[in-house]
PDB file with SEQRES, HELIX, SHEET and CRYST1 records, atoms N, CA, C and O in Angstrom:
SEQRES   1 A   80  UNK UNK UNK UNK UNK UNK UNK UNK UNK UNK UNK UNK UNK          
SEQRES   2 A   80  UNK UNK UNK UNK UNK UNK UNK UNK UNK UNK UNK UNK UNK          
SEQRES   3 A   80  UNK UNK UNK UNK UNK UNK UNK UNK UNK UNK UNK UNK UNK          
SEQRES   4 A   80  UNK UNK UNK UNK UNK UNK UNK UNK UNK UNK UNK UNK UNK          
SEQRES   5 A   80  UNK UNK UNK UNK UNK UNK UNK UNK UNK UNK UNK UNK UNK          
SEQRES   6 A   80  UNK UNK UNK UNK UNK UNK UNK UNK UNK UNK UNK UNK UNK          
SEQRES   7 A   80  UNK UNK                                                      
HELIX    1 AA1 UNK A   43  UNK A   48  1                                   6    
HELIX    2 AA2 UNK A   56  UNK A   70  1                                  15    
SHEET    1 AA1 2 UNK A   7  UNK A  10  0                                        
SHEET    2 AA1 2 UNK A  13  UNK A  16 -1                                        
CRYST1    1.000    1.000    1.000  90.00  90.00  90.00 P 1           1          
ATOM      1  N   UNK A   1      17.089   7.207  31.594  1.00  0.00           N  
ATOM      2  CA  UNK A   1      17.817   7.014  30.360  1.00  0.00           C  
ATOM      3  C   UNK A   1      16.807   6.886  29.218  1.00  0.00           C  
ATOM      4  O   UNK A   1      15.736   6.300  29.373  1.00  0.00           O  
ATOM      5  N   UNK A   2      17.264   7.575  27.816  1.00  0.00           N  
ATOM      6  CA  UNK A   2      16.028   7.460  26.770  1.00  0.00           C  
ATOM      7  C   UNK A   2      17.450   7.259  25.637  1.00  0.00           C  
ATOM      8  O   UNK A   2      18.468   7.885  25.344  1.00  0.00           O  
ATOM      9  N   UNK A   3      16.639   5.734  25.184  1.00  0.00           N  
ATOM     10  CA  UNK A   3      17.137   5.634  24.138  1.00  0.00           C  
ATOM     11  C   UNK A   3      16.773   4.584  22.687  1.00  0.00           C  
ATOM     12  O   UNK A   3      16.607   3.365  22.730  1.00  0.00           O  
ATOM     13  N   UNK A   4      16.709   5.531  21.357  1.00  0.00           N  
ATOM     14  CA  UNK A   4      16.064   4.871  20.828  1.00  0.00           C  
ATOM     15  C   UNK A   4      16.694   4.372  19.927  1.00  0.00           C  
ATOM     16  O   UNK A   4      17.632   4.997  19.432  1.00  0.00           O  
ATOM     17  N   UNK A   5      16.226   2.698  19.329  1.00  0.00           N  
ATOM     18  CA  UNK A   5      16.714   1.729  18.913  1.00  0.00           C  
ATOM     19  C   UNK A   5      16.154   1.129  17.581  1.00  0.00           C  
ATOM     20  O   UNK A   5      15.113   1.575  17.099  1.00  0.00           O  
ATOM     21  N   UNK A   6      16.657   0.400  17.156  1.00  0.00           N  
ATOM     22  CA  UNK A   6      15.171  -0.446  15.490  1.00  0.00           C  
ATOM     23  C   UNK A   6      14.944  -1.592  16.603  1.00  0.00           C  
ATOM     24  O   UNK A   6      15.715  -1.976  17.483  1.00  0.00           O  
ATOM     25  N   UNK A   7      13.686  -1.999  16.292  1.00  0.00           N  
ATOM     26  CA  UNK A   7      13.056  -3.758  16.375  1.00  0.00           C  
ATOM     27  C   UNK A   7      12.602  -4.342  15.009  1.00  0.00           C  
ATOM     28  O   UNK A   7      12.728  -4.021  13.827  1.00  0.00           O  
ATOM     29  N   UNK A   8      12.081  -5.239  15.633  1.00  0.00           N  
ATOM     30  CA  UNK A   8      11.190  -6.384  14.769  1.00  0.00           C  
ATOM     31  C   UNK A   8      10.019  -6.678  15.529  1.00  0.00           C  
ATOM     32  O   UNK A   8      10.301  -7.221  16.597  1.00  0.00           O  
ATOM     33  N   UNK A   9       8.579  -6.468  15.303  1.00  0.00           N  
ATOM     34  CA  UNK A   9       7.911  -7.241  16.268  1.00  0.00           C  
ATOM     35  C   UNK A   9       7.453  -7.855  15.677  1.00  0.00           C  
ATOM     36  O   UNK A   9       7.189  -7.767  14.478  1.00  0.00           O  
ATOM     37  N   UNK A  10       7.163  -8.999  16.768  1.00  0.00           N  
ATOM     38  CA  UNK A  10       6.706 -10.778  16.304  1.00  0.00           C  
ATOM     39  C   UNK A  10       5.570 -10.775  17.323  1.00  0.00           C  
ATOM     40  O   UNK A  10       5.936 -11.263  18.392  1.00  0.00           O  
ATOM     41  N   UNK A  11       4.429 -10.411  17.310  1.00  0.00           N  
ATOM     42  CA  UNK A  11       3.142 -10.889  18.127  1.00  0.00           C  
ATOM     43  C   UNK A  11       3.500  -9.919  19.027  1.00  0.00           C  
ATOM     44  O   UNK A  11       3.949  -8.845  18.626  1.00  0.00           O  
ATOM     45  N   UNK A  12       3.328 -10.213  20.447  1.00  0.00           N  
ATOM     46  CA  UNK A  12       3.288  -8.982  21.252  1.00  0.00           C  
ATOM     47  C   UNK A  12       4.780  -9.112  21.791  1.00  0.00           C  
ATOM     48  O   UNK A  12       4.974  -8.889  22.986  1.00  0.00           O  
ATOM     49  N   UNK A  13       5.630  -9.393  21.129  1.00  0.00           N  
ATOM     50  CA  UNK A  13       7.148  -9.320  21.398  1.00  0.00           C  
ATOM     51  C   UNK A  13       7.592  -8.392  20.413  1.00  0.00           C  
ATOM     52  O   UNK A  13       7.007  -8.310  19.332  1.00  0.00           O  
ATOM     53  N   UNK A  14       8.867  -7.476  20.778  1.00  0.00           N  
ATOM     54  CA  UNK A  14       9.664  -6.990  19.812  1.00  0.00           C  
ATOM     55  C   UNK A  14      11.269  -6.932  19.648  1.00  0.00           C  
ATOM     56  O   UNK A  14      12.149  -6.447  20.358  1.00  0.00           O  
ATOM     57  N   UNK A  15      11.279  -7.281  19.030  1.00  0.00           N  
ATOM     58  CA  UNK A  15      13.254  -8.211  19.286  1.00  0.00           C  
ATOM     59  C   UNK A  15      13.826  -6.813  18.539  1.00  0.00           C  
ATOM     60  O   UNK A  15      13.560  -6.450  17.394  1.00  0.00           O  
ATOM     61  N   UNK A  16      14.511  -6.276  19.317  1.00  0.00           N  
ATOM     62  CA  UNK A  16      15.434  -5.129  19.513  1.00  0.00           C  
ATOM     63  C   UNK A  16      16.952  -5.665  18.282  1.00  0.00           C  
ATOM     64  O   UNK A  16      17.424  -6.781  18.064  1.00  0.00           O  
ATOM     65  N   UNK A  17      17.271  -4.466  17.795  1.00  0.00           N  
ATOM     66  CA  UNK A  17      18.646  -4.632  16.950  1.00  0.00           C  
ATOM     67  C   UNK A  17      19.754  -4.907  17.670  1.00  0.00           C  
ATOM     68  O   UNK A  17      20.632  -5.716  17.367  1.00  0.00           O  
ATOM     69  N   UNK A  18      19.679  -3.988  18.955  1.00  0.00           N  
ATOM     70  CA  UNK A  18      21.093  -4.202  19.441  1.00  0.00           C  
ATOM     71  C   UNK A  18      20.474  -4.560  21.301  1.00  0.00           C  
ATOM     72  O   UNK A  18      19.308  -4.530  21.697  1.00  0.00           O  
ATOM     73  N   UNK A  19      21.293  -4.762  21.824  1.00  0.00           N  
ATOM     74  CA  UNK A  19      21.664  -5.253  23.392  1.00  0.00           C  
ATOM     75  C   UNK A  19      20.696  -3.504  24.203  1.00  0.00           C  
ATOM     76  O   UNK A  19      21.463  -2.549  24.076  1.00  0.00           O  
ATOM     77  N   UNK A  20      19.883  -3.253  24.615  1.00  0.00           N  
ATOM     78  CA  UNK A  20      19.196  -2.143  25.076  1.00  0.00           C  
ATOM     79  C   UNK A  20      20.338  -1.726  26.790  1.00  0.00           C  
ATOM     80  O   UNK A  20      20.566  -0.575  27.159  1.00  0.00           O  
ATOM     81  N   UNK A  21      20.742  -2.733  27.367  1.00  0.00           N  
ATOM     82  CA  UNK A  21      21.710  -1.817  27.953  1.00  0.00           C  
ATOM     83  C   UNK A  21      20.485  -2.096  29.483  1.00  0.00           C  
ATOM     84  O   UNK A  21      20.210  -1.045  30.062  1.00  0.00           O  
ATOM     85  N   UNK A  22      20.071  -2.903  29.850  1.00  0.00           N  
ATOM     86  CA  UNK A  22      19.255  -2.189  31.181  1.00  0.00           C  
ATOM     87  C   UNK A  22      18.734  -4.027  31.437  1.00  0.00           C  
ATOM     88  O   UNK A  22      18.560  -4.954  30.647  1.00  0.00           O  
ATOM     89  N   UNK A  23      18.632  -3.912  32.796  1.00  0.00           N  
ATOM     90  CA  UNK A  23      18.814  -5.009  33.614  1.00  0.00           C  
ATOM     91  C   UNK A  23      17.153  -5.918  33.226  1.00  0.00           C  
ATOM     92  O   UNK A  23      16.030  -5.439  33.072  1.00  0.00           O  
ATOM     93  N   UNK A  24      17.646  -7.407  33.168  1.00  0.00           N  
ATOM     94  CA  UNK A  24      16.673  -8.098  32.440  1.00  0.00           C  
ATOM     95  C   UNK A  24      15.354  -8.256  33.792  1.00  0.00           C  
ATOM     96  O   UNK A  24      15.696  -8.628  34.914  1.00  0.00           O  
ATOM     97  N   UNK A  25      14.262  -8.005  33.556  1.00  0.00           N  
ATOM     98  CA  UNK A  25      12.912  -8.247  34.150  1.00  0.00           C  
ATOM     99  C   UNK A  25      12.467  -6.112  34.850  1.00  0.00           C  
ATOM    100  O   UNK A  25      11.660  -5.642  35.651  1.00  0.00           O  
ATOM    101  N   UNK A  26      13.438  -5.578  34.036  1.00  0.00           N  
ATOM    102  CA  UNK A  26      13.985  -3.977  34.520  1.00  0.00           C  
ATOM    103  C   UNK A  26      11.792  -3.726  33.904  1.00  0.00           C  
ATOM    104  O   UNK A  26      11.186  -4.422  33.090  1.00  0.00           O  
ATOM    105  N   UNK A  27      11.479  -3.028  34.374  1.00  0.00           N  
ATOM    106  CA  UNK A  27      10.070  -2.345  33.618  1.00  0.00           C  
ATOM    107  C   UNK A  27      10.561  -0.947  32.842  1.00  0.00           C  
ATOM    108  O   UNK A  27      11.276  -0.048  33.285  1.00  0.00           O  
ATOM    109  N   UNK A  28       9.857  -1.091  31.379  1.00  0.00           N  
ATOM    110  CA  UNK A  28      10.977   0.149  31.079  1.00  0.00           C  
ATOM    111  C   UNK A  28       9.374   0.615  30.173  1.00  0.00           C  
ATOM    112  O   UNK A  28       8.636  -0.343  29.945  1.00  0.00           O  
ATOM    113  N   UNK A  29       8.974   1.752  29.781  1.00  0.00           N  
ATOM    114  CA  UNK A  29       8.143   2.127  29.410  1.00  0.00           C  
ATOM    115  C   UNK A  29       8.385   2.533  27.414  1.00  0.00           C  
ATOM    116  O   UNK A  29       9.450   3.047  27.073  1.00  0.00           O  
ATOM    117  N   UNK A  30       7.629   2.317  26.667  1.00  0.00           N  
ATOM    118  CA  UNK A  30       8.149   2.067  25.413  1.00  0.00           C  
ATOM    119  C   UNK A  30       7.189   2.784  24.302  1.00  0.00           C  
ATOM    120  O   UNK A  30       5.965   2.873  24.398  1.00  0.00           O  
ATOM    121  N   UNK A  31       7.687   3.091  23.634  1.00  0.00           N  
ATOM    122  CA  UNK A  31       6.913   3.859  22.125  1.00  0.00           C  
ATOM    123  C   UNK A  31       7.069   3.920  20.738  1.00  0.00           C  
ATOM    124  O   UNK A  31       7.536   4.883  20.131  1.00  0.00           O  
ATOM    125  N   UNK A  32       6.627   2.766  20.196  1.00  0.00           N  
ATOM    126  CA  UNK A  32       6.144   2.057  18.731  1.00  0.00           C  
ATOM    127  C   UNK A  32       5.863   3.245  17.878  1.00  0.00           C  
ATOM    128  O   UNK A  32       4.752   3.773  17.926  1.00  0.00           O  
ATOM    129  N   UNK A  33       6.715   3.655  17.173  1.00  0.00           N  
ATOM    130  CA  UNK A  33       6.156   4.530  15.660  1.00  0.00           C  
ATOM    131  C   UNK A  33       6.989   3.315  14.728  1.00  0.00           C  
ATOM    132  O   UNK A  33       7.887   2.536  15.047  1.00  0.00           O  
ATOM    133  N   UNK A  34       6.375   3.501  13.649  1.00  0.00           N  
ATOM    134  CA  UNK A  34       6.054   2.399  12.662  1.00  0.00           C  
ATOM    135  C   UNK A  34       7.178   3.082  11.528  1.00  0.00           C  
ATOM    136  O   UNK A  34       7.039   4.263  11.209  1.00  0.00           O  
ATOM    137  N   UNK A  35       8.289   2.256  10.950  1.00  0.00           N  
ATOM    138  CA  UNK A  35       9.026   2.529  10.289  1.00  0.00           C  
ATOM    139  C   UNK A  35       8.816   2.200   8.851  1.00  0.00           C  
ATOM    140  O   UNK A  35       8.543   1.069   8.451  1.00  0.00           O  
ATOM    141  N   UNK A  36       8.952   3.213   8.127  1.00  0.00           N  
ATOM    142  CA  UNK A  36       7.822   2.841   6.512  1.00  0.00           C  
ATOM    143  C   UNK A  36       9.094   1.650   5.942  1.00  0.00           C  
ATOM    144  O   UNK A  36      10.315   1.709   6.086  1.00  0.00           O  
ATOM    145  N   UNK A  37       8.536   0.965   5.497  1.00  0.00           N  
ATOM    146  CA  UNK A  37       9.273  -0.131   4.289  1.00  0.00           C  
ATOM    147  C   UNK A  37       9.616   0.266   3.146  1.00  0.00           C  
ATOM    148  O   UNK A  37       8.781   0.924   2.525  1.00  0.00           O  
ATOM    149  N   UNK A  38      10.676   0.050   2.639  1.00  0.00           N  
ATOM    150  CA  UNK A  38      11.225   0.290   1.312  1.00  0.00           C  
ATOM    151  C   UNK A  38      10.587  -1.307   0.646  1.00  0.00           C  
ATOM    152  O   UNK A  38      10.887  -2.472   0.906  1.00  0.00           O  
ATOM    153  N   UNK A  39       9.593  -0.693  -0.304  1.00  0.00           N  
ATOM    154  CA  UNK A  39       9.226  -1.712  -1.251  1.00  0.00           C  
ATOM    155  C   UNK A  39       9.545  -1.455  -2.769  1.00  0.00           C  
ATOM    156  O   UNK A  39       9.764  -0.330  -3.218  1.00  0.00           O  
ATOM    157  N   UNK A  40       9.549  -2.187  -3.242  1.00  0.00           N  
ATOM    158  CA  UNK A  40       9.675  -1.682  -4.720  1.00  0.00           C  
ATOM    159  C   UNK A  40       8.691  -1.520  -5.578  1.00  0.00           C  
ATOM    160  O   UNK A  40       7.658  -2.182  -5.680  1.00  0.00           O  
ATOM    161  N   UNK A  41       9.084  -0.528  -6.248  1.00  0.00           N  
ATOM    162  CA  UNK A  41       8.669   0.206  -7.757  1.00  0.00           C  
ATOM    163  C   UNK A  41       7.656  -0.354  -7.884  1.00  0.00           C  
ATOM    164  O   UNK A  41       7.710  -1.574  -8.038  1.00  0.00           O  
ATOM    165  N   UNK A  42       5.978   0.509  -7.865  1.00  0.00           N  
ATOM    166  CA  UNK A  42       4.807  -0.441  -7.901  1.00  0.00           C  
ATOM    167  C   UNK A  42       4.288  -1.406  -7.181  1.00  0.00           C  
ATOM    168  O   UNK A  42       3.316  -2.121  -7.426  1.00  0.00           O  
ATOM    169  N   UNK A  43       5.047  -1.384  -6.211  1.00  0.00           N  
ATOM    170  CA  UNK A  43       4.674  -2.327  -4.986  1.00  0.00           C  
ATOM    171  C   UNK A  43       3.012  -1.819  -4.674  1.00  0.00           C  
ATOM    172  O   UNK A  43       2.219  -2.729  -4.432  1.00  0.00           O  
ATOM    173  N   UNK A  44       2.561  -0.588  -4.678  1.00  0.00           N  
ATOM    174  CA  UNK A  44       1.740  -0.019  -3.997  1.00  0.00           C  
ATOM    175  C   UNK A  44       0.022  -0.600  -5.352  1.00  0.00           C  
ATOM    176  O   UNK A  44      -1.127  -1.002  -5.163  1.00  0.00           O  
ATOM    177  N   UNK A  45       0.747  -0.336  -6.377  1.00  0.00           N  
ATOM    178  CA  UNK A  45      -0.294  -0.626  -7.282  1.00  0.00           C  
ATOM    179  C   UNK A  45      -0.546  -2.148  -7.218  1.00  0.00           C  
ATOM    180  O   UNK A  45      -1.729  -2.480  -7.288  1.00  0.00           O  
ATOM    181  N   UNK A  46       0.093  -2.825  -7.134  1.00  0.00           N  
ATOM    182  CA  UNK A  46      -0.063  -4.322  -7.234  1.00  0.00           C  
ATOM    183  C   UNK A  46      -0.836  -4.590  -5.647  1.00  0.00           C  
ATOM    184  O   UNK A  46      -1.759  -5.404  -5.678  1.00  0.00           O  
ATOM    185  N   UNK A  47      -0.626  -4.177  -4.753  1.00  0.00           N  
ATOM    186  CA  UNK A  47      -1.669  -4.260  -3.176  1.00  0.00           C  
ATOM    187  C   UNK A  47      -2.965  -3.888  -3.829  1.00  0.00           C  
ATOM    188  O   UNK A  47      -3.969  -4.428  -3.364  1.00  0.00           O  
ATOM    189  N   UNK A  48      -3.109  -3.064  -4.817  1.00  0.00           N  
ATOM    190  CA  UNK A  48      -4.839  -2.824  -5.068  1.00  0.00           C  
ATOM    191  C   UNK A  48      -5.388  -3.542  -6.040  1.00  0.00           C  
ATOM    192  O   UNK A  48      -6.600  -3.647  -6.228  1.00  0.00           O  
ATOM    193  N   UNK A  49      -4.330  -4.168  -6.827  1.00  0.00           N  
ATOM    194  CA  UNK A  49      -5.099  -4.836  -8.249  1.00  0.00           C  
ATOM    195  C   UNK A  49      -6.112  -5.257  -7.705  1.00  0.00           C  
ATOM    196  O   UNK A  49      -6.226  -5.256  -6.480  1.00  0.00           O  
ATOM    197  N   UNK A  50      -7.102  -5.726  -8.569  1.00  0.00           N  
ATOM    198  CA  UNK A  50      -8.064  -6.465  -8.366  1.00  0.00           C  
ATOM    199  C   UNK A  50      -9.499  -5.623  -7.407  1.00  0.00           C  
ATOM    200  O   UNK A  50     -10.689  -5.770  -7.686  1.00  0.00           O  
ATOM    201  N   UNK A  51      -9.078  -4.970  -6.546  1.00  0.00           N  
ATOM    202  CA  UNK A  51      -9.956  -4.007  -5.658  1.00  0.00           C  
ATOM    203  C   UNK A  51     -11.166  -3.739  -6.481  1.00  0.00           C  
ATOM    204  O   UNK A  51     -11.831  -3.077  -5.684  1.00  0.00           O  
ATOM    205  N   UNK A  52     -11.833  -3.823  -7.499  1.00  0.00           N  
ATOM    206  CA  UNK A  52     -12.592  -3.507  -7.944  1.00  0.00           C  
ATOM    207  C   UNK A  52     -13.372  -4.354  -8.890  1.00  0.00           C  
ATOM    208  O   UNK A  52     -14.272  -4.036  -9.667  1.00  0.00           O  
ATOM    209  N   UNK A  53     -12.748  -5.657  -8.611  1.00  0.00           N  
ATOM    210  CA  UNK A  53     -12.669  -6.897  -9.813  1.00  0.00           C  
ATOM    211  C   UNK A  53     -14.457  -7.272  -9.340  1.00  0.00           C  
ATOM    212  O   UNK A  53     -14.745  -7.420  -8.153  1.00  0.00           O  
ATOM    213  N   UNK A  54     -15.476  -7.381 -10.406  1.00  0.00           N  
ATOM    214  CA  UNK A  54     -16.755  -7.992 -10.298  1.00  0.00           C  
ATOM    215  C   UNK A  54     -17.696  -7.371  -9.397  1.00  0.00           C  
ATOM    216  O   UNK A  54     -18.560  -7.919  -8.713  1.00  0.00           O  
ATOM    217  N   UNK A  55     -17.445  -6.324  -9.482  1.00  0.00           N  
ATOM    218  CA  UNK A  55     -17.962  -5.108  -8.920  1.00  0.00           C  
ATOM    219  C   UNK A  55     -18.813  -4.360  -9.559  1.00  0.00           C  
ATOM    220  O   UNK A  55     -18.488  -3.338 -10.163  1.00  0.00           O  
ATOM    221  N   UNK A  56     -20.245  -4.912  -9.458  1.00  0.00           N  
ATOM    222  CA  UNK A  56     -21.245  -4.431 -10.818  1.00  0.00           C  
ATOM    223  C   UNK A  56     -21.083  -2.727 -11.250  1.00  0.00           C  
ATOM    224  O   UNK A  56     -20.517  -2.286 -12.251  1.00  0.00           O  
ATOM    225  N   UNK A  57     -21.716  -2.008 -10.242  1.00  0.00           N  
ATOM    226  CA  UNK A  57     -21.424  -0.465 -10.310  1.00  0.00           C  
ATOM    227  C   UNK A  57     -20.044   0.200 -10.724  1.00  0.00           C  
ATOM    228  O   UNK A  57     -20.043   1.431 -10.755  1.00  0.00           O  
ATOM    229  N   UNK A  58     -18.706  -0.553 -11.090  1.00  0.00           N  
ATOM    230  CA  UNK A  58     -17.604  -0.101 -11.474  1.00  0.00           C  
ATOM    231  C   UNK A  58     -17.541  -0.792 -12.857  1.00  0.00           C  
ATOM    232  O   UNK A  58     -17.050  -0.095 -13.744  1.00  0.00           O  
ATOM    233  N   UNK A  59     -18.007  -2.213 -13.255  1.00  0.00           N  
ATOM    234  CA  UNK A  59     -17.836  -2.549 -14.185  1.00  0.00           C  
ATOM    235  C   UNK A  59     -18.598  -1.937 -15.382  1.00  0.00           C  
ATOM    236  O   UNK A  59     -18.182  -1.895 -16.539  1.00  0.00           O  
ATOM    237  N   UNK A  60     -20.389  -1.228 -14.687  1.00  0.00           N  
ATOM    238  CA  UNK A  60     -21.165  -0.611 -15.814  1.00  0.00           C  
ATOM    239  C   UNK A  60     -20.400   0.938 -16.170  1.00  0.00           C  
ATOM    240  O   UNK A  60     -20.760   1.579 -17.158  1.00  0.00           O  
ATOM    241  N   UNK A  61     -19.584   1.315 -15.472  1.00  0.00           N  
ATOM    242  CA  UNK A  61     -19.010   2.580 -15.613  1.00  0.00           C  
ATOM    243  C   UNK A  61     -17.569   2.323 -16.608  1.00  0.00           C  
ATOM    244  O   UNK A  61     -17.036   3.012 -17.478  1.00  0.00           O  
ATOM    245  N   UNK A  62     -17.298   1.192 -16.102  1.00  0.00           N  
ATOM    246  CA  UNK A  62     -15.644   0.730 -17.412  1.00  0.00           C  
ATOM    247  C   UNK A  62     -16.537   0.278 -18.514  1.00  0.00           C  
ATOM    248  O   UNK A  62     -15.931   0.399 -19.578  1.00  0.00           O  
ATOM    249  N   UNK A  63     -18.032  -0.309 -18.721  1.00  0.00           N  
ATOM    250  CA  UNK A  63     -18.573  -0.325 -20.109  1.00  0.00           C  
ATOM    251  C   UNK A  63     -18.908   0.511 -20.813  1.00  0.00           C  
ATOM    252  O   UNK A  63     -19.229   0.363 -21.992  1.00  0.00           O  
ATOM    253  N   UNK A  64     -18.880   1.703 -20.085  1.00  0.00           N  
ATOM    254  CA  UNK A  64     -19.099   3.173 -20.711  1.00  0.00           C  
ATOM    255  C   UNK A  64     -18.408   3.798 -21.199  1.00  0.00           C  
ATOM    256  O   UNK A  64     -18.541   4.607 -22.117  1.00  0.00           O  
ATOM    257  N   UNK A  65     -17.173   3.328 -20.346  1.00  0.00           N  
ATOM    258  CA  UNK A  65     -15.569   4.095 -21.204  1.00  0.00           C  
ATOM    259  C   UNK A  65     -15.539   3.223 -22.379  1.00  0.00           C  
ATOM    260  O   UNK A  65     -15.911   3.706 -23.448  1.00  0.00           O  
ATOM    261  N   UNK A  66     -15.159   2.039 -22.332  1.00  0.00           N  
ATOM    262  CA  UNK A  66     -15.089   1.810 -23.309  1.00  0.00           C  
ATOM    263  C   UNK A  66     -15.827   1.800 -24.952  1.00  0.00           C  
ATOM    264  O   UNK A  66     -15.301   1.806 -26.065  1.00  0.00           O  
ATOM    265  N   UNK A  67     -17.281   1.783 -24.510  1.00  0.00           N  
ATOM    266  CA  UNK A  67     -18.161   2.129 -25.611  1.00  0.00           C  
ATOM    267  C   UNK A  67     -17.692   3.746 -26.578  1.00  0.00           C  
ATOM    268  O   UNK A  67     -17.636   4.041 -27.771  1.00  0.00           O  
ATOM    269  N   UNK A  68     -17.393   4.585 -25.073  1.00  0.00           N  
ATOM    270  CA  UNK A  68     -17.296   5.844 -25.446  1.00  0.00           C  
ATOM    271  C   UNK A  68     -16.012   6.135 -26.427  1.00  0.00           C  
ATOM    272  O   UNK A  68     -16.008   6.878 -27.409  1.00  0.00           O  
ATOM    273  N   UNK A  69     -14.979   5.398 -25.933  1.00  0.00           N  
ATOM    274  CA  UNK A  69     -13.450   5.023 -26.467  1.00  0.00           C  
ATOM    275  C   UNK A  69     -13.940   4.829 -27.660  1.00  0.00           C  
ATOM    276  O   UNK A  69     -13.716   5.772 -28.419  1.00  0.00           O  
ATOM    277  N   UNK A  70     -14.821   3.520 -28.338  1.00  0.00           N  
ATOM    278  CA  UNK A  70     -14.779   3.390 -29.397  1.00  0.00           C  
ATOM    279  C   UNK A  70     -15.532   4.101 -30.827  1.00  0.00           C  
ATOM    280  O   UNK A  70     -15.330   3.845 -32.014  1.00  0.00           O  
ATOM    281  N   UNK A  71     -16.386   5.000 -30.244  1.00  0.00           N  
ATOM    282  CA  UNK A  71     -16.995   6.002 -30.884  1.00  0.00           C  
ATOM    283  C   UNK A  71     -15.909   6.799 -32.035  1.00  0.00           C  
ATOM    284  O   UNK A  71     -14.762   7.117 -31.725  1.00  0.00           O  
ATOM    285  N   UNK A  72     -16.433   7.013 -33.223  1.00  0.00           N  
ATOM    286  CA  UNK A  72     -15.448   7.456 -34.165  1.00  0.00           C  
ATOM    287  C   UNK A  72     -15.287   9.131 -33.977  1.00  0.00           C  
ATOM    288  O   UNK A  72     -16.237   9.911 -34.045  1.00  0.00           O  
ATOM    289  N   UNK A  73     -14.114   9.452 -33.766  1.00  0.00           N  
ATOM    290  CA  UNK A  73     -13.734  11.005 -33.290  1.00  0.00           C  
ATOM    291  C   UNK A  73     -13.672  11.876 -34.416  1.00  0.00           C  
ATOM    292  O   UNK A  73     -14.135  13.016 -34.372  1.00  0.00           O  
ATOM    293  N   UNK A  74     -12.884  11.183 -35.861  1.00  0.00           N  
ATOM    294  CA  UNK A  74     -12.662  12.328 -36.892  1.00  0.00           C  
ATOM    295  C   UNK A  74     -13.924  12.556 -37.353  1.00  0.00           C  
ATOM    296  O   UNK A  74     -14.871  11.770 -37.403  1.00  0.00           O  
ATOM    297  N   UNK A  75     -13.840  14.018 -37.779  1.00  0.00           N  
ATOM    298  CA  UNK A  75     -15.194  14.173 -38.777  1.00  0.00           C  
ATOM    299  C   UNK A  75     -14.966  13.484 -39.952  1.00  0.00           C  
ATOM    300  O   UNK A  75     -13.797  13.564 -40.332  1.00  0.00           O  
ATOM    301  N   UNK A  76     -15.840  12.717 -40.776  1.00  0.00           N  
ATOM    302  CA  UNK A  76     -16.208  12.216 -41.817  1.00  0.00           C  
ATOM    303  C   UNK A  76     -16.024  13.395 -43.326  1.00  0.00           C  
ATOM    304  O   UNK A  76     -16.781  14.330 -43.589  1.00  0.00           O  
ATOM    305  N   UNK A  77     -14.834  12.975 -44.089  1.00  0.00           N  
ATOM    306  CA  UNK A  77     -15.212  13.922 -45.614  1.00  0.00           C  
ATOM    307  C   UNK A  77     -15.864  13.738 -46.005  1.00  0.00           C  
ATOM    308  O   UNK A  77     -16.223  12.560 -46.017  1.00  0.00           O  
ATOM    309  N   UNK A  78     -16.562  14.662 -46.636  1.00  0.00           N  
ATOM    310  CA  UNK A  78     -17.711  14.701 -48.237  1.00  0.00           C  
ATOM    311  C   UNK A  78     -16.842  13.448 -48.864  1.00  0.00           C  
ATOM    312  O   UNK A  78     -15.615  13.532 -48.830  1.00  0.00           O  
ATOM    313  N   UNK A  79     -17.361  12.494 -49.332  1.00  0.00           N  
ATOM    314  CA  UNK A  79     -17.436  12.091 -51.037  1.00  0.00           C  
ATOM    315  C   UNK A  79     -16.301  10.441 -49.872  1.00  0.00           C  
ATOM    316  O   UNK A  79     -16.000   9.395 -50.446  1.00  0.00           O  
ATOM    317  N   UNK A  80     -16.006  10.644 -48.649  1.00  0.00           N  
ATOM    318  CA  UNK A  80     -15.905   9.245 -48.203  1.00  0.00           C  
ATOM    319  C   UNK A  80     -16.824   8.038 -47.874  1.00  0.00           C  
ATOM    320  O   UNK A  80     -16.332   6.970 -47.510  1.00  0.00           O  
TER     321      UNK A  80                                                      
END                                                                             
C-alpha cells in the first residue's frame, strides 16, 4: 500500500494529519520531501537583514556608493 499524507515533524518524530491506516509497531518505509511554507510578503528579505552588518570589505564598498551618490551630476552654467 502507498500512501501519501501531510506531517509535522518534532525531532525525530513526525505526527501525521490523519490516522495512516496500518497496524501500530507495523515497519513501514517512509519519504520526507519538504513542503515550502507560505510566509509573508518579505518574509525572505527580513531572514537576511543584517547579513552584512560590520562587515569591513562591504562597508568600504557602501562608502563608495555613497560618496559617489553625492558627487554633483548637472553640468554647471556659465555665469552660475
Amino acid at each position: 500500500m502507498i500512501k501519501s499524507m501531510h506531517g509535522i515533524i518534532h525531532g525525530r518524530t513526525i505526527e501525521l494529519s490523519e490516522d495512516p491506516g496500518v497496524a501500530d509497531g507495523q515497519e513501514v518505509e517512509v519519504q520526507v520531501k519538504v513542503k515550502p511554507s507560505v510566509k509573508e510578503w518579505g518574509a525572505g528579505i527580513l531572514r537576511t537583514a543584517g547579513a552584512l552588518a560590520n562587515d569591513p570589505y562591504w562597508d568600504a564598498i557602501m562608502d563608495q556608493v555613497h560618496k559617489a551618490r553625492k558627487v554633483q551630476r548637472r553640468p554647471q552654467l556659465d555665469g552660475e
